[in-house]
C-alpha positions in Angstrom: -72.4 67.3 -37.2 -73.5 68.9 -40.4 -77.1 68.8 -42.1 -76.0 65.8 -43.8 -74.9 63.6 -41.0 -77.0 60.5 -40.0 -77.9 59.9 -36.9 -78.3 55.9 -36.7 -81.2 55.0 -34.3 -81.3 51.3 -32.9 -84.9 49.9 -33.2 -85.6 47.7 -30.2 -87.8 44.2 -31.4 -90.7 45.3 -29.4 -91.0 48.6 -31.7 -91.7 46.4 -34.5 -95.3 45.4 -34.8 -96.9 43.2 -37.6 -93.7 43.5 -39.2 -93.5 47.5 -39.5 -91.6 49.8 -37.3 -93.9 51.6 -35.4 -93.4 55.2 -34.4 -92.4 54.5 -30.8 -88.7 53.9 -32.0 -88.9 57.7 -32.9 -90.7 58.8 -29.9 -89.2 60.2 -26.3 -90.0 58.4 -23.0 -90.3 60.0 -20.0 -87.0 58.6 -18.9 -85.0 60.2 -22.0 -86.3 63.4 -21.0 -87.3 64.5 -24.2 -83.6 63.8 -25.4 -83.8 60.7 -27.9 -80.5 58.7 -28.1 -78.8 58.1 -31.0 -75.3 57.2 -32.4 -73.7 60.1 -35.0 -72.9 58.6 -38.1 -69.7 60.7 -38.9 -68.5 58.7 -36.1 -69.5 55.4 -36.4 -71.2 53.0 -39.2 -74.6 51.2 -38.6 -73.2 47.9 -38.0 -70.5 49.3 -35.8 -73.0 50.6 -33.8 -75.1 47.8 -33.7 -72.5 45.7 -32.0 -71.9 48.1 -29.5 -75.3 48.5 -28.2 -75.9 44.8 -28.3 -72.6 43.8 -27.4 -71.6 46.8 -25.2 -74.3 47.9 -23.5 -76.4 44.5 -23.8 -79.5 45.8 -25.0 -81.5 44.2 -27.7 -82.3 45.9 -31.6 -83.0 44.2 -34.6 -81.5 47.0 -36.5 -80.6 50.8 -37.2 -82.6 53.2 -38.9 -81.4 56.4 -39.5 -82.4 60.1 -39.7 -80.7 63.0 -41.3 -79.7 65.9 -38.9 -81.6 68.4 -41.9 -84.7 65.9 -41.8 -85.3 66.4 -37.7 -84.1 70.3 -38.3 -87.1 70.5 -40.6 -89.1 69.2 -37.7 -88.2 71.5 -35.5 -85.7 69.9 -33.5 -82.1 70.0 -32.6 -79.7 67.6 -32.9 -75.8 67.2 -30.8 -73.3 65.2 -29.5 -73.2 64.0 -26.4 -70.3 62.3 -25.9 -71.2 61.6 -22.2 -72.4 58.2 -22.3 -69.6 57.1 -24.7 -68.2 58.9 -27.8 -70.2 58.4 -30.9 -73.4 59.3 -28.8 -75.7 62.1 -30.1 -79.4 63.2 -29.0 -82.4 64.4 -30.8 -83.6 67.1 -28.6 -87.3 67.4 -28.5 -87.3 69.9 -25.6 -90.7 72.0 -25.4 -92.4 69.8 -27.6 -95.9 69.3 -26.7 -97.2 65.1 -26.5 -99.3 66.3 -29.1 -96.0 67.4 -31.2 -94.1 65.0 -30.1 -96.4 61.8 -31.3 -96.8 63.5 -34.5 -93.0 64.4 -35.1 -92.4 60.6 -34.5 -94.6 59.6 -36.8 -92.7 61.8 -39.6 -89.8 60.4 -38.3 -90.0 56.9 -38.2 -91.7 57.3 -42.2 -88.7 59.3 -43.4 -86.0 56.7 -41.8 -88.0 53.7 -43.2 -87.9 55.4 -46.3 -84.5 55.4 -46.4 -84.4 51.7 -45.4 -82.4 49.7 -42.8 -78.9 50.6 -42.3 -78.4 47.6 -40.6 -80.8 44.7 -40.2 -80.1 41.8 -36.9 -81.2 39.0 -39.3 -78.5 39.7 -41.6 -76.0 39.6 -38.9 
């Protein structure tokens, strides 16, 4: 991955509230471990990686947002593969982050990958 690489970030419907993505999408739970999934777009296109998490893995999204790899560096956090879980897979490490950090990060986030609009939107499908 280079600075410029997108990392395409599914937003599940329940992250949308009042019709705006909230931060949530953007924001570890304590079963990602501070490591937030997301699909390396050098790898994969948003669409493409729509399909496999709703098709694949069965989960639900209405779409894909997406973050540059320089955009969370300038927040302080690192980005990787992690081919593990299946090959396209990356993670947005927010290791030592405090909550405080961490709800605030998010928030920058989620603004910066709205800015950039959907990659992929469900009702277009």
């Amino acid at each position: 991955m280079v600075p410029s690489t997108l990392l395409l970030r599914q937003v599940t419907p329940s992250f949308i509230q009042a019709g705006r993505v909230t931060s949530q999408v953007f924001h570890p739970t304590p079963k990602d471990k501070d490591l937030l999934s997301a699909y390396d777009g050098d790898l994969i296109g948003a669409e493409a990686a729509w399909v496999h998490y709703t098709q694949q893995l069965g989960l639900r999204s209405a779409g894909v947002l997406a973050l540059a790899v320089a955009e969370c560096a300038a927040e302080g956090l690192s980005c990787r593969p992690d081919p593990q879980r299946f090959p396209e897979h990356a993670v947005i490490d927010f290791t030592g982050k405090t909550k405080r950090d961490k709800k605030a990060i998010a928030s920058i986030l989620r603004d910066r990958a709205v800015a950039r609009d959907w990659l992929f939107e469900a009702a277009l499908a």
